[in-house]
PDB file as gemmi writes it, atoms N, CA and C in Angstrom:
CRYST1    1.000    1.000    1.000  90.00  90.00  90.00 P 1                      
ATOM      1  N   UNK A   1      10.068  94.287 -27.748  1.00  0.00           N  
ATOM      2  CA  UNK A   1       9.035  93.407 -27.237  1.00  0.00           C  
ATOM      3  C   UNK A   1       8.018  93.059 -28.321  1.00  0.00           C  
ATOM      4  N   UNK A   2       7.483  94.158 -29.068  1.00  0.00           N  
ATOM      5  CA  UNK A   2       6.806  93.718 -30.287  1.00  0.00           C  
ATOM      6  C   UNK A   2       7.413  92.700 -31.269  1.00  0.00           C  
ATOM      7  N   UNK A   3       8.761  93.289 -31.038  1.00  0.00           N  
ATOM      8  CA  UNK A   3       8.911  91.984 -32.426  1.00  0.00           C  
ATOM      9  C   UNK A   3       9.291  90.833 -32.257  1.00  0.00           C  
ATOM     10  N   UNK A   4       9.375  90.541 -30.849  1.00  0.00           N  
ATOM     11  CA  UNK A   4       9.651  89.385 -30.093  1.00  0.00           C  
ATOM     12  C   UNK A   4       8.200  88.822 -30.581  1.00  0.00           C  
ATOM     13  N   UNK A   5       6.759  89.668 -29.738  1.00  0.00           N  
ATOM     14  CA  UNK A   5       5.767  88.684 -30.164  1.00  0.00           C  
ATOM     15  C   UNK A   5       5.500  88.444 -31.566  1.00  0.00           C  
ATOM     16  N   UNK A   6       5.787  89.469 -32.153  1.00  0.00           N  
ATOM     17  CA  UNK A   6       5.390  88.774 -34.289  1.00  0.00           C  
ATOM     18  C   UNK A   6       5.825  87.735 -34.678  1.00  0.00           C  
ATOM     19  N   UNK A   7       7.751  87.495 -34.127  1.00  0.00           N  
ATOM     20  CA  UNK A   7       8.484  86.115 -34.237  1.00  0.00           C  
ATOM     21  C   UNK A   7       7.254  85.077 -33.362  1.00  0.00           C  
ATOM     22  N   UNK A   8       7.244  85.253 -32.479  1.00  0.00           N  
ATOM     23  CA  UNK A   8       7.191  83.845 -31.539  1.00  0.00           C  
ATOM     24  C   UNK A   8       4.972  83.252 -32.551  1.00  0.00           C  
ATOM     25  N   UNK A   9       4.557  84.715 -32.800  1.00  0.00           N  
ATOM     26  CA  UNK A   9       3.268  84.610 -33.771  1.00  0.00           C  
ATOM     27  C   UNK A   9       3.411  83.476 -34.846  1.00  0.00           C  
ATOM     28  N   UNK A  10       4.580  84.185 -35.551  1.00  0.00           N  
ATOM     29  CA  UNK A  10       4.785  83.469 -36.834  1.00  0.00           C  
ATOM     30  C   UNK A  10       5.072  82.717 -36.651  1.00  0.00           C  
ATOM     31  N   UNK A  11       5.929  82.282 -35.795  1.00  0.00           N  
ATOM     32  CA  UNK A  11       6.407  80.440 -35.017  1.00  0.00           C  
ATOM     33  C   UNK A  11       5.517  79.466 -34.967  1.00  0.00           C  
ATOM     34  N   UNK A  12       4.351  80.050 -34.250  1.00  0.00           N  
ATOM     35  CA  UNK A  12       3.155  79.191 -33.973  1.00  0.00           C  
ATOM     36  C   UNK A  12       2.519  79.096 -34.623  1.00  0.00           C  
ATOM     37  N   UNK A  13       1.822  79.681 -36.092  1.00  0.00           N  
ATOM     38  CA  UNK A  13       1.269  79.793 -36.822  1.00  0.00           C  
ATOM     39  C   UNK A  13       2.123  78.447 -37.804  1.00  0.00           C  
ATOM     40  N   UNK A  14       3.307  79.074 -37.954  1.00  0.00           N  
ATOM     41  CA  UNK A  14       3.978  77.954 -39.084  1.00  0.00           C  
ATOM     42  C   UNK A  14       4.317  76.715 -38.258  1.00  0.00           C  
ATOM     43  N   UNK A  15       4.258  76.685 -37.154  1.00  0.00           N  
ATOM     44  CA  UNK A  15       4.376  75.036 -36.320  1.00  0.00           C  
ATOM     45  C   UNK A  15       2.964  74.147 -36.440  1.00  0.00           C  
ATOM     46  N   UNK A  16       2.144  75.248 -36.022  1.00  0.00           N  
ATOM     47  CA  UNK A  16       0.622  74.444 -36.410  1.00  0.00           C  
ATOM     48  C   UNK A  16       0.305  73.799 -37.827  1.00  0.00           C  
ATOM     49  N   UNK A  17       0.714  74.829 -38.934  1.00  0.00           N  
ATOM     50  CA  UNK A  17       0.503  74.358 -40.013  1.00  0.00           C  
ATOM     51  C   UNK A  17       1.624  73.220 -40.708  1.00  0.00           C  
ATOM     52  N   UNK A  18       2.550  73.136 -40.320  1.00  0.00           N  
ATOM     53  CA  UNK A  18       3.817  71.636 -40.804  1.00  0.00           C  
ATOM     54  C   UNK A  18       3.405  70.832 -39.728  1.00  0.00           C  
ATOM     55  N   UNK A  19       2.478  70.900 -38.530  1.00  0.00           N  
ATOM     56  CA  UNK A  19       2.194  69.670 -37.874  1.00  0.00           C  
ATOM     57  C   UNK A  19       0.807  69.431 -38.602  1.00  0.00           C  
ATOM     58  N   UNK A  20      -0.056  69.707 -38.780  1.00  0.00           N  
ATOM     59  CA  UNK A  20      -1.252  69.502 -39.634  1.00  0.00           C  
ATOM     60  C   UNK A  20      -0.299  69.101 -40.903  1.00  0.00           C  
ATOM     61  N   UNK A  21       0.601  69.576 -41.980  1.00  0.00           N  
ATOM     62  CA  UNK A  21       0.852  68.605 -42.998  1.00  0.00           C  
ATOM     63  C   UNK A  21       1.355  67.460 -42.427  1.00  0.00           C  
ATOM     64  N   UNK A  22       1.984  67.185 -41.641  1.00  0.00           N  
ATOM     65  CA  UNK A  22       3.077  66.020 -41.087  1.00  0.00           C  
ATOM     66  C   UNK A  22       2.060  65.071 -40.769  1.00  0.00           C  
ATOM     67  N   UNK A  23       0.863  65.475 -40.188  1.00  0.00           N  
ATOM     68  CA  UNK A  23      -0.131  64.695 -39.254  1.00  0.00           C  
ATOM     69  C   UNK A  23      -1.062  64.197 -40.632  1.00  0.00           C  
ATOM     70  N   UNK A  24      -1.536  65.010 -41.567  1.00  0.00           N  
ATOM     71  CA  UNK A  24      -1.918  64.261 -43.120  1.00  0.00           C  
ATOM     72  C   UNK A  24      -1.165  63.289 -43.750  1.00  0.00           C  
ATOM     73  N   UNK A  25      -0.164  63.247 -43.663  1.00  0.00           N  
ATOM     74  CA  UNK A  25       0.582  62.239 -44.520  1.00  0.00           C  
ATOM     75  C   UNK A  25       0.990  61.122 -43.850  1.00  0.00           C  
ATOM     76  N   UNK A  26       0.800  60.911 -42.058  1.00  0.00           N  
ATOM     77  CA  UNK A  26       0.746  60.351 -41.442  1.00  0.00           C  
ATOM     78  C   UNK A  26      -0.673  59.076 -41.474  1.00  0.00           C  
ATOM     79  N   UNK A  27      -1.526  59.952 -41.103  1.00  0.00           N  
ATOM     80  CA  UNK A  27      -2.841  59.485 -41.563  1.00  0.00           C  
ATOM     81  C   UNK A  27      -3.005  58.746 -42.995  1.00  0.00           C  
ATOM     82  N   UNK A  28      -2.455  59.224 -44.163  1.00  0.00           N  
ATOM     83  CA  UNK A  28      -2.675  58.602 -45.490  1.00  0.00           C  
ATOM     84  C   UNK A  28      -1.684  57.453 -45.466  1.00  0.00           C  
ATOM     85  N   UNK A  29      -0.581  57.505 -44.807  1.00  0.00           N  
ATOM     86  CA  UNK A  29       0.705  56.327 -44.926  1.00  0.00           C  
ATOM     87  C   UNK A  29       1.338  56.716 -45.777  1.00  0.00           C  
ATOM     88  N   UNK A  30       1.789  58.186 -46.174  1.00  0.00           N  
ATOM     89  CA  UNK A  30       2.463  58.662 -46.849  1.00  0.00           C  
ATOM     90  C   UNK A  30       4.115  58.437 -46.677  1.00  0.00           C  
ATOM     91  N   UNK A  31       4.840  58.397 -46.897  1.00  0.00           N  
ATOM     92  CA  UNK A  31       6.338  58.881 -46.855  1.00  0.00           C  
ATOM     93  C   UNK A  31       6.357  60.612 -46.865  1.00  0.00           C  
ATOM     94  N   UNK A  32       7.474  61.161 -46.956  1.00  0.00           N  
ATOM     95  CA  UNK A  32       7.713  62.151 -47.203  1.00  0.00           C  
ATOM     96  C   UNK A  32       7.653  62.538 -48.869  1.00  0.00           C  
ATOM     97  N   UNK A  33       7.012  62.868 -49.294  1.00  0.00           N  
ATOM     98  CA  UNK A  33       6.740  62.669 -51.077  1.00  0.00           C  
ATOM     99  C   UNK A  33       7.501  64.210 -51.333  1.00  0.00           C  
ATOM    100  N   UNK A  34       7.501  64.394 -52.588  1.00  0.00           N  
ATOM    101  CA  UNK A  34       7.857  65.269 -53.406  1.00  0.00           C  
ATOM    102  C   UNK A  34       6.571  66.585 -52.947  1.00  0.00           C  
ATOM    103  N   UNK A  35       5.647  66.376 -53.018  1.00  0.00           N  
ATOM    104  CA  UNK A  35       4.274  66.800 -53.040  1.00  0.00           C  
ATOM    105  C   UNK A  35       4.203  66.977 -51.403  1.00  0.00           C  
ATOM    106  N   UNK A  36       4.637  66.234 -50.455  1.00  0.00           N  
ATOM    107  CA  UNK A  36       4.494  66.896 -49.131  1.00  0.00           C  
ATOM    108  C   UNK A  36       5.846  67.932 -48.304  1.00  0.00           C  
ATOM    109  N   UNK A  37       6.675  67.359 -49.362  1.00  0.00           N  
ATOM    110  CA  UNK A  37       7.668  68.454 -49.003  1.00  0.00           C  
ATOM    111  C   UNK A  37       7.278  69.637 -49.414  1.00  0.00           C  
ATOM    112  N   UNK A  38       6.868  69.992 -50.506  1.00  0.00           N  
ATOM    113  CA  UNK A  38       6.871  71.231 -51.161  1.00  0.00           C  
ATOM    114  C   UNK A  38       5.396  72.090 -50.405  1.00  0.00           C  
ATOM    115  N   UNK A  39       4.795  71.484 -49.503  1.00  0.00           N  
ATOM    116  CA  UNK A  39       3.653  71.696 -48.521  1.00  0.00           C  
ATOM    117  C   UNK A  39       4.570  71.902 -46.989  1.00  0.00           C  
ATOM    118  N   UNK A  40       5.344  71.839 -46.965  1.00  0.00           N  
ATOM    119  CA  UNK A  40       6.051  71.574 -45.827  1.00  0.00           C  
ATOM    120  C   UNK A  40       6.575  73.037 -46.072  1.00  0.00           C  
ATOM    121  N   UNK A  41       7.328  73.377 -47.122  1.00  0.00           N  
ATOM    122  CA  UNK A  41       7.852  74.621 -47.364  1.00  0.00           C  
ATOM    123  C   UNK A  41       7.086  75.596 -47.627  1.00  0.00           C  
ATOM    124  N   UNK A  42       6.133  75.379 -47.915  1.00  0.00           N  
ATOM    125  CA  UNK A  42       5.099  76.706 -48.263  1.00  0.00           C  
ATOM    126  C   UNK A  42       4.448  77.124 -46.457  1.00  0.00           C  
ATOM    127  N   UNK A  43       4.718  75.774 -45.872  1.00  0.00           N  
ATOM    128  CA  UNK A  43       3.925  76.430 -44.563  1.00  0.00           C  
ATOM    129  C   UNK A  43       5.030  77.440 -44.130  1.00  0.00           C  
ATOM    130  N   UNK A  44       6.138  77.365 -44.422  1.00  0.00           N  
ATOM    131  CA  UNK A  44       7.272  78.483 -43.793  1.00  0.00           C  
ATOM    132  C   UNK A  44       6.764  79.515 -44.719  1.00  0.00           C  
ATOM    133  N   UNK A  45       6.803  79.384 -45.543  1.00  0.00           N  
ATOM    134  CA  UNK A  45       6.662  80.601 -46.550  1.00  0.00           C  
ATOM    135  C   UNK A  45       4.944  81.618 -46.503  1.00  0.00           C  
ATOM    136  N   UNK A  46       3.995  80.825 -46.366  1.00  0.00           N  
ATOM    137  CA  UNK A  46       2.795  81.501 -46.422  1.00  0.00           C  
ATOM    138  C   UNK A  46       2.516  82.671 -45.442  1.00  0.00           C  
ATOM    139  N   UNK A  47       2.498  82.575 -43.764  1.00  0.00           N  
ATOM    140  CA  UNK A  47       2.271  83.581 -43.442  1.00  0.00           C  
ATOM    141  C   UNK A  47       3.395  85.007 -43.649  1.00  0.00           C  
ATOM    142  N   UNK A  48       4.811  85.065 -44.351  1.00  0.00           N  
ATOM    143  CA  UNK A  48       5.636  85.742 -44.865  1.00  0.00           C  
ATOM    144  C   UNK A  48       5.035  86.805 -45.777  1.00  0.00           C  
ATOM    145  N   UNK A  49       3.798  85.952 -46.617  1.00  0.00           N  
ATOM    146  CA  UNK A  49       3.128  86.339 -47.813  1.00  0.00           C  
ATOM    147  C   UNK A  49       1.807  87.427 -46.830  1.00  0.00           C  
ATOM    148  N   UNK A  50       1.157  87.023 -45.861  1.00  0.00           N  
ATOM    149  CA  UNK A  50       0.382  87.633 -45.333  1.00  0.00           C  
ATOM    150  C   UNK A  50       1.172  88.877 -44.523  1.00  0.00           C  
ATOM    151  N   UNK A  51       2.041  88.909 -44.036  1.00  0.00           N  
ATOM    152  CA  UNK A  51       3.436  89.986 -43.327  1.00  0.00           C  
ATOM    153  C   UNK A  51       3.378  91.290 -44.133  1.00  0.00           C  
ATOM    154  N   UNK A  52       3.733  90.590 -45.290  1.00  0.00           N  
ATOM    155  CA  UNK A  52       3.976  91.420 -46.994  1.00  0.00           C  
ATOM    156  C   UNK A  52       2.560  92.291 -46.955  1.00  0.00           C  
ATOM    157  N   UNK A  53       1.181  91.470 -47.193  1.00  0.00           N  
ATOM    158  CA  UNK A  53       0.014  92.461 -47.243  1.00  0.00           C  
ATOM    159  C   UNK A  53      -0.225  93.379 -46.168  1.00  0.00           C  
ATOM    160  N   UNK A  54       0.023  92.813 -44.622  1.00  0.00           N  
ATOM    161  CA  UNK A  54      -0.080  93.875 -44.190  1.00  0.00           C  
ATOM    162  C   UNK A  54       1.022  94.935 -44.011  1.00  0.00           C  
ATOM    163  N   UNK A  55       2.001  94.745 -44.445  1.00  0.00           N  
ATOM    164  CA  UNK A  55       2.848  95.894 -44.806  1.00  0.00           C  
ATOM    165  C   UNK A  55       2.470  97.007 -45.607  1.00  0.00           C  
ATOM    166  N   UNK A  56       2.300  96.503 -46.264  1.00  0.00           N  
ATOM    167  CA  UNK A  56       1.830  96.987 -48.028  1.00  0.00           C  
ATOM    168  C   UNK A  56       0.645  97.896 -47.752  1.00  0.00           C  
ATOM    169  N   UNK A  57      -0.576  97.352 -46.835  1.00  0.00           N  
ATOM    170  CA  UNK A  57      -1.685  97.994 -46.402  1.00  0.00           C  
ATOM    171  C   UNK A  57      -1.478  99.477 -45.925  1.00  0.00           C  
ATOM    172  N   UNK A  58      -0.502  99.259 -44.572  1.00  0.00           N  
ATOM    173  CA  UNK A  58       0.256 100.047 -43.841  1.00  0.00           C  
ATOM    174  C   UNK A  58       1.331 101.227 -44.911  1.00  0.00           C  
ATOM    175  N   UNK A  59       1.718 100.894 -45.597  1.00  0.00           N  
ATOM    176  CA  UNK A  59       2.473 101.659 -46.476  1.00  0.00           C  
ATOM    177  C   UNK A  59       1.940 102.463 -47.343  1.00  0.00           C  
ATOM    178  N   UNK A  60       0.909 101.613 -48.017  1.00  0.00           N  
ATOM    179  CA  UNK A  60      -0.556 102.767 -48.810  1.00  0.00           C  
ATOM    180  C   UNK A  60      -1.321 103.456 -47.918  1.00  0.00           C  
ATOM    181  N   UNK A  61      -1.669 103.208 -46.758  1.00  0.00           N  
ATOM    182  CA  UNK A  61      -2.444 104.120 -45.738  1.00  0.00           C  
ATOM    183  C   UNK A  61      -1.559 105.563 -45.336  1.00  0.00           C  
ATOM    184  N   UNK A  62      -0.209 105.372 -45.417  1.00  0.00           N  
ATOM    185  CA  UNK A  62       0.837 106.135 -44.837  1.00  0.00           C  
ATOM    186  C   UNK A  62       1.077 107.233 -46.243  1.00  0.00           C  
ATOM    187  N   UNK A  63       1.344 106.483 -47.284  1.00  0.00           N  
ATOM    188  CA  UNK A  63       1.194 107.428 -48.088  1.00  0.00           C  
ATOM    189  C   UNK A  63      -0.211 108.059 -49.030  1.00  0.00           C  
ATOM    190  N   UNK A  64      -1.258 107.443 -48.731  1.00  0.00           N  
ATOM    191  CA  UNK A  64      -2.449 108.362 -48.710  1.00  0.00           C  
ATOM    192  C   UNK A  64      -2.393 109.319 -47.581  1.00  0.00           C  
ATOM    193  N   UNK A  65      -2.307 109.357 -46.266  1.00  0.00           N  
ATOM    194  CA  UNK A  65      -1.707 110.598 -45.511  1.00  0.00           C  
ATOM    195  C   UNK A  65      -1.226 111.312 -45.767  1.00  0.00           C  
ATOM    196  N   UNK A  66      -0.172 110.965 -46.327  1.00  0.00           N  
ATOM    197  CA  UNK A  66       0.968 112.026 -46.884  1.00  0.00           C  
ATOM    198  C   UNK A  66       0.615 112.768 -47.735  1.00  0.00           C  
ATOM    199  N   UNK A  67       0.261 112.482 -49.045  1.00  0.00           N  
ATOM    200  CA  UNK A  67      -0.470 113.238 -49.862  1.00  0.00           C  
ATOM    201  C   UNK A  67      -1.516 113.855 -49.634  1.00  0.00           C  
ATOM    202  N   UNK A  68      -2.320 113.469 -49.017  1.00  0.00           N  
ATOM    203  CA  UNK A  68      -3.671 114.400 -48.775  1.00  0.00           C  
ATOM    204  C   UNK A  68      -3.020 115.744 -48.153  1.00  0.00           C  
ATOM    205  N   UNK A  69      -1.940 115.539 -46.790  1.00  0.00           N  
ATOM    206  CA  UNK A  69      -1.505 116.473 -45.639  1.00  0.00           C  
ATOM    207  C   UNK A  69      -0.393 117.638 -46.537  1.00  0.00           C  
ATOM    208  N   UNK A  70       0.215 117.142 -47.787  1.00  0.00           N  
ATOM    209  CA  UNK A  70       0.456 118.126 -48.957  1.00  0.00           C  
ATOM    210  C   UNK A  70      -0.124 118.911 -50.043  1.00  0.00           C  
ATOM    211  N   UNK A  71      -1.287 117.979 -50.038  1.00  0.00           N  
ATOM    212  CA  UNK A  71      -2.627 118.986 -51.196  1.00  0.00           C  
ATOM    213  C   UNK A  71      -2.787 120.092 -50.442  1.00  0.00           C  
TER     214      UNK A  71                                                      
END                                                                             
């Protein structure tokens, strides 16, 4: 059930953000440019990057535990 909601999180998070680029380049009379694709892909990619920190957070907290609970 948790990781049902993190997917369906990250869904909405990265749908909001490629409709906000889609909806900019709309507004400017853009085409699909070189420059809005590569904005298009980073919105998949960015909150991945935030996933990573709080992993990472979680992983140094776990092993500061650890070590202290062996000193």
């Amino acid at each position: 059930m948790f990781e049902a909601a993190i997917v369906l999180l990250y869904g909405l998070v990265t749908a909001a953000a490629i409709a906000v680029t889609m909806l900019e380049g709309w507004a400017n009379h853009d085409g699909l440019t070189l420059h809005r694709l590569a904005g298009l892909i980073a919105c998949l990619l960015w909150p991945l990057t935030l996933v990573l920190f709080v992993l990472h957070g979680c992983v140094v907290r776990l092993l500061t535990r650890l070590s202290r609970s062996a000193a």
